[in-house]
N, C-alpha and C positions, 0 to 999 in steps of 0.2 A: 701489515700496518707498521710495524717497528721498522721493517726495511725503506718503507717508504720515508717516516721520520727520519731515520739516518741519512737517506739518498737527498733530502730537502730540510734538512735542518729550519733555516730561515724561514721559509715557504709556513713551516708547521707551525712555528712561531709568531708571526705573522698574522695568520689564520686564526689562533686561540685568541689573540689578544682582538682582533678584528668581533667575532663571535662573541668574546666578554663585552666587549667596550657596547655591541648592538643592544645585547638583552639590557646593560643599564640604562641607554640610551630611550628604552622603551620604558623600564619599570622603577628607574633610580629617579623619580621625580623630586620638586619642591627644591629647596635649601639649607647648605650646611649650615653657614654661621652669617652671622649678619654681612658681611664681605661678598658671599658667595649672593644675595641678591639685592640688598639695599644699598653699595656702593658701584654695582655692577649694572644687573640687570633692570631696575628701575628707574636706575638713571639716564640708562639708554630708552627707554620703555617710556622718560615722560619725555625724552627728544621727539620720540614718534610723534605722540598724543598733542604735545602743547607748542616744540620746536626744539632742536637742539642746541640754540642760542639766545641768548635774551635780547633787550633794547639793543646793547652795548656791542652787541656782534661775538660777548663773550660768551663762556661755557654753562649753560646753564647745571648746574650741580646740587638740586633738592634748594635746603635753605641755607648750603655753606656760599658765600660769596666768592666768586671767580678766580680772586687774586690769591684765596685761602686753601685750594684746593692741591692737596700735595701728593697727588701722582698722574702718572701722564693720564694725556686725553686719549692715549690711543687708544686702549681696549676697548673704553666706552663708545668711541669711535665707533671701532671695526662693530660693536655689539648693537650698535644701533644702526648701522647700514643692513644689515643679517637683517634685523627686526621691519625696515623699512621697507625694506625689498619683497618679504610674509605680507605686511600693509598691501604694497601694489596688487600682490598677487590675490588678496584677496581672503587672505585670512584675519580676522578680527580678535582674536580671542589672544591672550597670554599661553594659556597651555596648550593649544598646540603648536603656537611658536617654537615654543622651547623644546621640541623634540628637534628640529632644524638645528639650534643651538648647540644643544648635546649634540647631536650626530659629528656637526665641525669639530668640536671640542675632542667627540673621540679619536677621529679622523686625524687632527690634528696629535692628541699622547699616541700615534703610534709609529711615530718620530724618533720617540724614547726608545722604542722595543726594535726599530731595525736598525739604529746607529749602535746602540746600548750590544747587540748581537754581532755588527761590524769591529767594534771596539775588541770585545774578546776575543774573537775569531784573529783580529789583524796582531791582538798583544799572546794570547796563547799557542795560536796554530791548532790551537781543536776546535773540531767540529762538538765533541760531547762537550766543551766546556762552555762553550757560547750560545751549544741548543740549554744547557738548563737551566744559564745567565739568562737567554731568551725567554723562556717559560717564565722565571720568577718575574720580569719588568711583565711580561704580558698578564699573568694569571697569578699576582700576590694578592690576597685579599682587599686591599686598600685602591689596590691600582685603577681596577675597572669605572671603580665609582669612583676615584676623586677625579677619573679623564673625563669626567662629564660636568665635573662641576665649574663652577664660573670664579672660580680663584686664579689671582694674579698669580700666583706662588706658582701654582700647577703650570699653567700657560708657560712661567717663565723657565719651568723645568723643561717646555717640551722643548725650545729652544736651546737650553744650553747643553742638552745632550748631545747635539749632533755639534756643536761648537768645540766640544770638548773633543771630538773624534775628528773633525779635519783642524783641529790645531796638533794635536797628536799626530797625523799624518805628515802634513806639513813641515812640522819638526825633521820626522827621520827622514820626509823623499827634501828636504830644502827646498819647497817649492812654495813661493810667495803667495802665490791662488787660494788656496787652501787656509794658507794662515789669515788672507785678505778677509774670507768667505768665513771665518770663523772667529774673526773679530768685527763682523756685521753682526752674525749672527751671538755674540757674548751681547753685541751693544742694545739689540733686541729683548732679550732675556731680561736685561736690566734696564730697559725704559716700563717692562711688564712687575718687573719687583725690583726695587731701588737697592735694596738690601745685596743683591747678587755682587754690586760692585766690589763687596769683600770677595767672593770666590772671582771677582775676575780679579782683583789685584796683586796677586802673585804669577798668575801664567806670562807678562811681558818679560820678569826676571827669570822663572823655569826655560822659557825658549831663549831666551839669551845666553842663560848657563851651559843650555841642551847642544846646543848649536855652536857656543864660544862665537859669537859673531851676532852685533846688533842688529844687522840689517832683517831677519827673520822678525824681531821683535818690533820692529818698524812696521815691516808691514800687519800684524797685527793689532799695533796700536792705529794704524791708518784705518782700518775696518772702524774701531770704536769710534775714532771720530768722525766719520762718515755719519755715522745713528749718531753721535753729540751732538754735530749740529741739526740732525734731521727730529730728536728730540727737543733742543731749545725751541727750534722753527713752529713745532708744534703746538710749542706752550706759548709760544707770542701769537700763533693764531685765534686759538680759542680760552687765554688765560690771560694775554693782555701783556705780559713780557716776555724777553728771549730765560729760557732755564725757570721759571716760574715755580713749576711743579718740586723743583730738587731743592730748589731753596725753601720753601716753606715745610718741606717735609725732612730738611735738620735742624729747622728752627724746632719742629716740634719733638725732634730728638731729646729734646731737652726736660720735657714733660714728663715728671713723675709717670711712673709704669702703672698701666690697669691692672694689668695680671701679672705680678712680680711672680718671680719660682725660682728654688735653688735652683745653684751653679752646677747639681750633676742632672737635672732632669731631662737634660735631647739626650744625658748616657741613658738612663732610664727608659726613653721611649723608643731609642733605638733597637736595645736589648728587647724589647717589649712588642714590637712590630713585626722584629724579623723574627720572633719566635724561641723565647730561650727553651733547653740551652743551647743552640742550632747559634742563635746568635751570639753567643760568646765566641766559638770557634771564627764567624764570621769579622765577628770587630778586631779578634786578637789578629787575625792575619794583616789588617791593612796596616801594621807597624812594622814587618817583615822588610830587612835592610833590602834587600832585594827588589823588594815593590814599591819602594819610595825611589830606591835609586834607577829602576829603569820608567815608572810613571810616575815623575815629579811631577808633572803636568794635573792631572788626575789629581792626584793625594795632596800637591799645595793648596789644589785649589778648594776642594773639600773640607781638608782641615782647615784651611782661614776661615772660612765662611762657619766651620762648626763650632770654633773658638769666638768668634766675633758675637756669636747668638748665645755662646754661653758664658760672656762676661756680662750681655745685657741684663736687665730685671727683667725686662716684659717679656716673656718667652710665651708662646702658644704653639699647640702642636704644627700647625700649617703652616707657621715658620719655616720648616727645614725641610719642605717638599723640593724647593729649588734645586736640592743636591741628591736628596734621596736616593733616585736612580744611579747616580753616581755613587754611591754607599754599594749598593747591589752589585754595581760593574767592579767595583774594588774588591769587595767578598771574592767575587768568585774569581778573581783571578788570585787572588791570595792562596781562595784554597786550594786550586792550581799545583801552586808551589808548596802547601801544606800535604797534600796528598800524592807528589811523586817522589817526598822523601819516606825512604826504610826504613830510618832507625824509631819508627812511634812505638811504644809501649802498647802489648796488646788489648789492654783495658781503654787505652787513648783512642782507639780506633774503635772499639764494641761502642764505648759513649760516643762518638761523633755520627757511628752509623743509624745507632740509636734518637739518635736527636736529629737528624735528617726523618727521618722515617716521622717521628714525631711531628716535626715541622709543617710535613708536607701534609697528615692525615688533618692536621687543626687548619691547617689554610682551608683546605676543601669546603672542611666543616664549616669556615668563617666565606669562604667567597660565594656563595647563593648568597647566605645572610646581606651582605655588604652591598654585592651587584644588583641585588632588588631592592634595596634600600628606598622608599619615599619619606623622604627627609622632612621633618615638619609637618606630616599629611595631616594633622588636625590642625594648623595654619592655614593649609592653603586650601583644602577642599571647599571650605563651608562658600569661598568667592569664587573657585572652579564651578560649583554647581548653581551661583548667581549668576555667573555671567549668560549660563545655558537658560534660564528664563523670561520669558519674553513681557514678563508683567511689569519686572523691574523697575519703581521708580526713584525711589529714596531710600537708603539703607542706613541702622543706626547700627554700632558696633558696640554693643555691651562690653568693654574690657573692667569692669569695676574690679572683678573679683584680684585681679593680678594686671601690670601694665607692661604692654607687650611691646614687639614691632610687628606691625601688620602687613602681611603682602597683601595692601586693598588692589595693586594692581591685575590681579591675577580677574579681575571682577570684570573689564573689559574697554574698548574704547568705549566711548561717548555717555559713559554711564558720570554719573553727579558721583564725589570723591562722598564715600560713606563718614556719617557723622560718629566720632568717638567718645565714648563717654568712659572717662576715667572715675577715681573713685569718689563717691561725693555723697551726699542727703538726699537730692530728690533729682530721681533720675530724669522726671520730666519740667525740668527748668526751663520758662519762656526765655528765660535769657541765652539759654546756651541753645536753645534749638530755634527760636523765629518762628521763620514764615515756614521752614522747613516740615512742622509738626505734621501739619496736614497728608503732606504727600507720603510720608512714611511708610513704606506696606512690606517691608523686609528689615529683620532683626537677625545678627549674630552675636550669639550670647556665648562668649569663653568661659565655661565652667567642667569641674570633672563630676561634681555627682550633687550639685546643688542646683538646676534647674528649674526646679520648683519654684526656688528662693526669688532667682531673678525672673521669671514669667510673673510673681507675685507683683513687684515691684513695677513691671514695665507695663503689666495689663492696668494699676492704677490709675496709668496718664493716657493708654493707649488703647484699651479697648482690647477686646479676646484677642490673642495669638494663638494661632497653631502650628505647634512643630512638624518640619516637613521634610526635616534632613538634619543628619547624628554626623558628624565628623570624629572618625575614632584615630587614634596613635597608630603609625604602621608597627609590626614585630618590632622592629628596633627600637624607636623611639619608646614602646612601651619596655624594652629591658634597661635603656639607658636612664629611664624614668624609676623602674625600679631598683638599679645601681647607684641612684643619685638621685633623689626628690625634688632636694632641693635645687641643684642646678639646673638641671633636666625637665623641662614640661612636659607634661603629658600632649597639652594643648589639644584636650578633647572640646567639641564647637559644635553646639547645636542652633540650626537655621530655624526658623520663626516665621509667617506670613502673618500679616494681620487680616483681621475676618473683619471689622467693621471701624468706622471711623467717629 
């Protein structure tokens, strides 16, 4: 077995990430954060259902208006063609779409894991350094499940990894192809997250210093505006002007931060992901004079883009996916260089073996956790197990207790959008529900252990209900719930059928 990993390094690599990326792909259901399906996948989902244009020919985007909409149309694009093409063929339902989803999405992060292994292999000359850089992009805890998820961030990471490795190539062979091919694909990355435009704006002045001759940097820049204009073109298609999307999304630059956070917290999460203190040794290396001076490429591009989010306020973890892999391909080639020097102090080396060791036993422990992750399963079940009913007529959604965002699409085509009742007096108001009352015969009630409370209320106006289905928190969500109450919902959902009208 070992011989064989050695004999096929990549292949092994390769493999592990392929075999993670599947089992999430099967058991990492539901949604991270509201990105990951309410600007994503439902917006492509009501292309399907209702059209992916309005009157105007322009983009239909929920209830933000066309002109307002500040990022490209592509993903949504590409994510509603995927979803149209499941329609033709015949499948109805959201959830089993979205295994087709995930599968591309894995398919697609393992981009990351065979450039990310080209890279080290082409900058170290080892095979052992590029299999273990290989392993961590394939098999880090985080990695498996966020390659399924529907974040721009992610997508835009899988692209700029390999940008990152034929403009590195490019460099040392001078060969224009490469650099051309790697400023397509930088201009891709960054029509998927806007934000990359900091990690790409230092590599035209890296290849021009690299090289001492502009022309390398030319063709690179040629690459980006190839996708500049294929990005404006976009946004005059389905936004109404050429550049639509880039302009209204630094107007909104402007906009007081939701979620301000100090100025050291990506240090904090960095250290914190790759597993201290494994990660200290990791971060210190990527300032090694050596590793800036032979991958300025690499490390400008990194650091601008790390400095750029940590002068922001609004910082969120999913922020810095874009480079992440790029964090990992830096590490280990630092450590490269940290580990063929003799003069360490004997204690320097028991603690780094030791924190290796450590690293790798707590990833194990965390990547089942992570890779079976169903994100939200007390969200989206309670409308998984509607859609599969064939009585279905009118659905009311009890949110009183707490106000939520609801994946109703997950409930199916041609079913009537469920009625939402937020928190009020009388839950059965003619004015809020109509003609609707009548047909009512499915209730979703979000509660964690008051039940009672709301059947009390909703049998007043509607006659006996029987519950027919518990929607419980997956493992995760239940420990993230108890790490954090308040932030974290449990989003336990109990389904209801009405017995008489």
């Amino acid at each position: 077995m070992i011989a064989a990993i050695r004999k096929h390094p990549l292949l092994t690599c390769m493999t592990v990430a392929f075999i993670l990326r599947l089992i999430a792909v099967i058991f990492s259901r539901g949604y991270m954060a509201s990105d990951d399906f309410f600007e994503t996948v439902k917006i492509a989902y009501q292309g399907v259902t209702s059209g992916l244009t309005n009157a105007e020919g322009l983009m239909r985007w929920d209830a933000v208006p066309s002109q307002e909409i500040a990022r490209s149309p592509l993903y949504n694009v590409a994510l509603y063609a995927v979803l149209k093409l499941e329609q033709i063929a015949g499948i109805a339902n959201l959830d089993p779409m979205m295994y087709l989803v995930r599968l591309l999405h894995a398919l697609l992060s393992l981009l990351t894991v065979w450039y990310g292994f080209k890279y080290i292999k082409t900058a170290t000359g080892s095979d052992n350094f590029a299999l273990v850089g290989g392993l961590i992009l394939a098999g880090h805890f985080l990695l498996p499940y966020l390659a399924v998820r529907n974040l721009i961030e992610q997508v835009s990471a899988d692209f700029f990894v390999p940008a990152i490795f034929f403009v590195y190539i490019g460099t040392r062979e001078r060969d224009g192809r490469y650099l051309l091919l790697a400023g397509i694909l930088s201009g891709l990355s960054w029509m998927f997250r806007f934000n990359v435009g900091a990690a790409i704006l230092p590599i035209p002045f890296a290849v021009w210093y690299l090289t001492r001759s502009i022309r390398p940097a030319v063709y690179y820049c040629l690459g980006l505006f190839v996708i500049f204009l294929f990005s404006g073109s976009l946004d005059l298609i389905y936004l109404g002007s050429f550049g639509r999307s880039n302009i209204t999304l630094i107007k909104g630059a402007f906009v007081p931060a939701l979620l301000p956070q100090p100025f050291w917290f990506y240090f904090a999460l960095v250290a914190g992901v790759l597993i201290p203190p494994f990660s200290i040794y990791f971060m210190v290396t990527y300032f090694r004079r050596s590793i800036i001076r032979e991958h300025l490429i690499l490390f400008s591009s990194a650091l601008m883009f790390f400095l750029a989010h940590t002068l922001i306020s609004n910082k969120q973890e999913r922020f810095l996916l874009p480079i992440f892999p790029l964090l990992i391909i830096l590490g280990i080639i630092g450590l490269k260089e940290f580990l063929s020097q003799r003069d360490h102090a004997s204690w320097n080396m028991k603690l780094f073996k030791y924190s290796a060791i450590m690293a790798v036993i707590v990833n194990i422990v965390l990547l089942p956790v992570f890779t079976t992750y169903y994100v939200h399963k007390g969200a989206v079940e309670p409308f998984v197990y509607l859609s599969r009913q064939n009585d279905v007529k009118k659905v009311l959604v009890d949110s009183t207790e707490r106000i939520r965002l609801i994946p109703f699409e997950y409930e199916g085509f041609g079913r009537p959008r469920p009625i939402l009742l937020f928190p009020r007096d009388t839950l059965g108001s003619e004015d809020l529900l109509g003609p609707s009352r009548d047909s009512i015969n499915y209730f979703v009630i979000f509660t964690d252990d008051s039940l009672s409370r709301h059947l009390a209320d909703l049998e007043s106006d509607f006659g006996r209900l029987e519950p027919v289905f518990h929607s419980t928190p997956s493992l995760m969500d239940g420990i993230l719930h108890a790490l954090n109450p308040n932030h974290n919902l449990e989003n336990c959902a109990w389904v209801c059928r009405r017995l008489s009208n």
